[in-house]
KOLROMAR-15591 format. One line per 5 residues: their letters; for each residue x, y, z of C-alpha. Coordinates in Angstrom, 2 decimals. Example, Ala and Ser with C-alpha at 12.3 -4.5 7.8 and 13.67 -1.06 7.14 Angstrom:
# KOLROMAR-15591
AS> 12.30:-4.50:7.80; 13.67:-1.06:7.14
This chain:
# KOLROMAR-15591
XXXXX> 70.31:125.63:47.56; 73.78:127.17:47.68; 75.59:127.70:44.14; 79.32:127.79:43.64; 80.85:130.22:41.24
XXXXX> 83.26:128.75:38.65; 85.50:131.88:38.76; 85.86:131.86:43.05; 86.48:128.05:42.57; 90.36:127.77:43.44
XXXXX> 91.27:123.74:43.17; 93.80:122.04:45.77; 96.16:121.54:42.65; 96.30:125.33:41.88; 97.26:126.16:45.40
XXXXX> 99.59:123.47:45.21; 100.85:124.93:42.12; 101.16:128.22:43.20; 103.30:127.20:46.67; 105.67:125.60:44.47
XXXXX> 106.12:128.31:42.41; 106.90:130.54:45.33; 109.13:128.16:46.74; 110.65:127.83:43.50; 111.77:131.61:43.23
XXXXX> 112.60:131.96:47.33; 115.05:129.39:46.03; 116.20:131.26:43.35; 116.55:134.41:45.49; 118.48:132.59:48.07
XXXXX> 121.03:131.33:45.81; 121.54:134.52:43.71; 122.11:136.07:47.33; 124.01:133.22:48.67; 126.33:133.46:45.32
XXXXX> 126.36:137.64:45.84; 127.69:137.16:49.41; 130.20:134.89:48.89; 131.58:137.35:45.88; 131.80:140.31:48.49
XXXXX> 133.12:137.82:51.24; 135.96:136.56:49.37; 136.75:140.11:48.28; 136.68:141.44:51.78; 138.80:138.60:52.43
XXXXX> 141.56:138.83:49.93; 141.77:142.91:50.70; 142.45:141.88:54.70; 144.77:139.32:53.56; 146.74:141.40:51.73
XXXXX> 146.72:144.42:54.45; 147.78:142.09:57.43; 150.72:141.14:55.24; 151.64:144.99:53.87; 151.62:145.79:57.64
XXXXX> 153.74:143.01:58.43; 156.29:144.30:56.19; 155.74:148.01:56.97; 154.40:148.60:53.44; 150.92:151.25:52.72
XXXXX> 148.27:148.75:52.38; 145.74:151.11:50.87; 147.83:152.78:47.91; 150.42:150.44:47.38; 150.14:148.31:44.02
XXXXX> 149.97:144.28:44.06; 153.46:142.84:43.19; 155.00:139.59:42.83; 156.95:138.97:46.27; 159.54:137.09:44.47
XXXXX> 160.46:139.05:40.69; 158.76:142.01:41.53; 156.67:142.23:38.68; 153.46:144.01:38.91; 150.45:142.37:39.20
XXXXX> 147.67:142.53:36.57; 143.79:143.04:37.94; 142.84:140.22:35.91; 145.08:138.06:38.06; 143.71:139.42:41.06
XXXXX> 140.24:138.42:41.26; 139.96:136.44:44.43; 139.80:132.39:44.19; 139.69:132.53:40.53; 142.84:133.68:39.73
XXXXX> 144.70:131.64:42.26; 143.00:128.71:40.53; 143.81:129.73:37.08; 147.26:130.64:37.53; 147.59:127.00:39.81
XXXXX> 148.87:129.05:42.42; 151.71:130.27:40.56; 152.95:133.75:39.14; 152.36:134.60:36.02; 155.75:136.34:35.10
XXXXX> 158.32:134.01:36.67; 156.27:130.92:38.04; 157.21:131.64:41.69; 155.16:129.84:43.80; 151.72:131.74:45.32
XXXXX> 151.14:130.95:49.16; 147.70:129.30:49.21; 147.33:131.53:52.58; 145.64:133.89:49.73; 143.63:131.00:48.70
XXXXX> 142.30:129.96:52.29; 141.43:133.57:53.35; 139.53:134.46:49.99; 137.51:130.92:50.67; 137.32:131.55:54.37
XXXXX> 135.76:135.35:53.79; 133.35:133.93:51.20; 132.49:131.25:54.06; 131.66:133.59:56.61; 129.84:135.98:55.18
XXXXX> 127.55:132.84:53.86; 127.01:131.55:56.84; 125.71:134.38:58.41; 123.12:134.90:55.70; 122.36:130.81:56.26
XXXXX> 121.64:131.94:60.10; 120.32:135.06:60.52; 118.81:135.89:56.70; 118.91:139.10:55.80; 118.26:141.40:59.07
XXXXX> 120.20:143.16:61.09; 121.97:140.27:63.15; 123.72:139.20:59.36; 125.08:142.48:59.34; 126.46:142.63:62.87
XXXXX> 127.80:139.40:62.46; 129.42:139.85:59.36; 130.36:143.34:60.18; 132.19:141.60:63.69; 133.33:138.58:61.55
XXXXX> 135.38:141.08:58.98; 137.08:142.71:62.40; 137.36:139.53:63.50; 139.50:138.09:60.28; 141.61:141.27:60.01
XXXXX> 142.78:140.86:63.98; 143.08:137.21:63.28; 145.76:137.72:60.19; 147.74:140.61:61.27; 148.18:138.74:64.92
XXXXX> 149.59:135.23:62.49; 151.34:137.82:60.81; 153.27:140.15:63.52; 152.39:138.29:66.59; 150.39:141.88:68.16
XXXXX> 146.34:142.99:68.05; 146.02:146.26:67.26; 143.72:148.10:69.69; 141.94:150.22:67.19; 140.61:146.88:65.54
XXXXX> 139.36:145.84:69.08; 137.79:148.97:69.58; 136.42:148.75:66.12; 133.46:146.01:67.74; 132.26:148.80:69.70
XXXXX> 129.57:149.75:66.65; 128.66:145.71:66.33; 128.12:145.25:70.40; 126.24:147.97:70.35; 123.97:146.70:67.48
XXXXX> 124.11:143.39:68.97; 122.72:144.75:71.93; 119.95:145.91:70.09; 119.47:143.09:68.06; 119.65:140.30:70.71
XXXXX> 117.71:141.45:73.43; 117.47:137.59:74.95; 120.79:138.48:75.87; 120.84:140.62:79.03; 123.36:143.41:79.72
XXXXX> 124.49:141.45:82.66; 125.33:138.61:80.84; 127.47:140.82:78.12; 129.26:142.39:81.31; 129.94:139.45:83.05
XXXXX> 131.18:137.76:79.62; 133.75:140.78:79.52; 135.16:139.80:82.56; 134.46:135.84:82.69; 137.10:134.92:80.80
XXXXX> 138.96:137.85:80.04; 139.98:138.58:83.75; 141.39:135.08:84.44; 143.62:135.64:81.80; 144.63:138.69:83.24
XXXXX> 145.36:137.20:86.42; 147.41:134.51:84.42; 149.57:136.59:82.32; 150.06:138.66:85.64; 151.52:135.43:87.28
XXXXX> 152.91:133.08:84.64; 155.06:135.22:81.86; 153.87:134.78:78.32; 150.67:133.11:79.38; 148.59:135.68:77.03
XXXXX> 149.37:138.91:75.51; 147.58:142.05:76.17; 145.66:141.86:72.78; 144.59:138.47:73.72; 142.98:139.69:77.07
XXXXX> 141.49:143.12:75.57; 139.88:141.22:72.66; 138.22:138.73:74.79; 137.03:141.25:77.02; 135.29:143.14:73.89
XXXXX> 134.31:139.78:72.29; 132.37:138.97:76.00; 130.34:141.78:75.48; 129.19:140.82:71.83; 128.44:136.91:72.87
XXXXX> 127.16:137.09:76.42; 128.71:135.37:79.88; 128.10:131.64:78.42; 129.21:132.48:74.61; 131.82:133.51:75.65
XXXXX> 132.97:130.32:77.71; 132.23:127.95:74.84; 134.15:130.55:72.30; 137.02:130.26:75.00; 137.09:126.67:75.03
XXXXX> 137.03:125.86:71.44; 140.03:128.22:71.40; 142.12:126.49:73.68; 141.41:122.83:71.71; 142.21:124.40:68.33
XXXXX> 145.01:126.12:69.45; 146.02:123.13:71.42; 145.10:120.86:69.08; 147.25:122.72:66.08; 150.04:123.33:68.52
XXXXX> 150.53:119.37:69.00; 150.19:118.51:65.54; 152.83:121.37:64.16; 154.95:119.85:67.61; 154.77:116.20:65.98
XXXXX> 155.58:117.69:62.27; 158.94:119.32:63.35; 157.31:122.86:62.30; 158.20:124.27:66.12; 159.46:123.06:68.88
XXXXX> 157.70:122.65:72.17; 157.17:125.19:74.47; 156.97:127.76:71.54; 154.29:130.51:71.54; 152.06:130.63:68.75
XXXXX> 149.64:133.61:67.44; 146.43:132.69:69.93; 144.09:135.33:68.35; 143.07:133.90:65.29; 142.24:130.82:67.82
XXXXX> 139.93:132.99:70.15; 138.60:135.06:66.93; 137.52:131.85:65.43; 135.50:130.60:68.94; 133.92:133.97:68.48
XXXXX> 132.54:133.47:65.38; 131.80:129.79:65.81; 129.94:130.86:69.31; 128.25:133.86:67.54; 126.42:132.21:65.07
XXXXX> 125.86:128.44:66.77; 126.45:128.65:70.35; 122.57:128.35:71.63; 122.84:125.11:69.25; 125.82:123.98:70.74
XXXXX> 125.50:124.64:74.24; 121.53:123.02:74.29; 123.31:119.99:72.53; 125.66:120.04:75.68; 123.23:120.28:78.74
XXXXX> 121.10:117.73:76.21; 124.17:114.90:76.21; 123.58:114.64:80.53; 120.13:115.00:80.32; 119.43:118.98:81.30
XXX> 117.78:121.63:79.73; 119.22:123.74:77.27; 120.44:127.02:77.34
């Protein structure tokens, strides 16, 4: 006759008790993360907001103090605590009630966004940190080319440490396909801008050739692609508005720097829901 001891005796409802406890605090944890992120995201994003438009104006974006654009007046910390104070103040200044472009607004959100997302996908390892790390480059070329219509080669260069890592970190995706991404789409454009003047701008071409090598061959198709329908897409709608007229170049690198990020952190999703919509496998 077997006996059961009372103290080894663990009930279903303990164990029960005991998941939901854990799941409990790994929900806790996320969000105090999730809420940590988007602090240092929006931060991140309201310092390269304010860079790309010192540069733009020629000004020192690293000791230069935050004034009002239209009285001058300096610019108290308090009222420079990213999304709050733009909220608070109802976009306005504080001294003379000039009105505060909600470009300050949108970035701060966006960099908050970002840096979210890429704990929501990769969790806390070391493809978050490449991707956030490539995302920050990524917004910084994105606002000083919609600010002063150029891409400054250092901040293309400045992948090189995330490619690397990415390489690392993504071994699924071959060396061949990150060297025939730099030239898949990069190289037509070349070849374009060669032929047709104004097609693309030599920023344009150099950071798709660096953002092939971070995404892979078929990335970096799909990260092309939504480019050209956002950029399009914009370009038609600002066309119908009055806001340019047609035939006008606009800033195409925060178009291509947003199809990176987009095919960085959902393209295997996005391209298997492709092949899946004629019936083929996925990626």
């Amino acid at each position: 006759m077997s006996v059961t001891s009372p103290a080894l005796a663990v009930s279903p409802t303990s164990m029960n008790d005991v998941a939901c406890a854990l799941g409990q605090s790994h929900q806790i944890i996320n969000a105090i993360v999730t809420v940590f992120l988007a602090i240092i995201g929006a931060c991140a994003g309201s310092f390269l907001n304010v860079a790309a438009l010192r540069r733009a104006e020629g000004l020192n974006f690293i000791t230069g103090r935050s004034r009002c654009p239209a009285c001058g007046q300096r610019i108290k910390w308090f009222d420079l605590i990213p999304v709050i104070s733009w909220l608070v103040l109802a976009g306005r200044c504080r001294s003379c009630k000039a009105r505060i472009s909600p470009r300050y607004l949108i970035v701060e959100l966006i960099g908050a966004a970002v840096l979210m997302l890429c704990f929501a996908r990769y969790e806390i390892n070391l493809m978050s940190v490449i991707a956030f790390g490539a995302a920050v480059i990524l917004l910084a070329v994105a606002l000083i080319d919609l600010s002063t219509k150029d891409i400054p080669n250092g901040l293309v260069l400045a992948l090189i440490p995330f490619i690397t890592g990415a390489v690392w970190a993504q071994p699924e995706v071959s060396l061949l396909s990150r060297g025939v991404g730099f030239l898949v789409v990069s190289l037509p454009m070349f070849i374009l801008a060669l032929t047709i003047s104004g097609a693309f701008g030599g920023g344009d071409i150099k950071l798709m050739a660096f953002c092939g090598l971070l995404l892979g061959w078929q990335n970096t198709i799909l990260a092309f692609f939504i480019s050209v329908i956002t950029a399009g897409s914009i370009s038609i709608a600002l066309v119908s508005r009055g806001k340019i007229r047609r035939g006008a170049h606009i800033a195409f690198g925060p178009h291509l720097c947003a199809g990176t990020m987009v095919a960085l952190l959902y393209g295997k999703e996005i391209i298997s829901w492709y092949w899946k919509l004629f019936g083929l496998s996925g990626y």
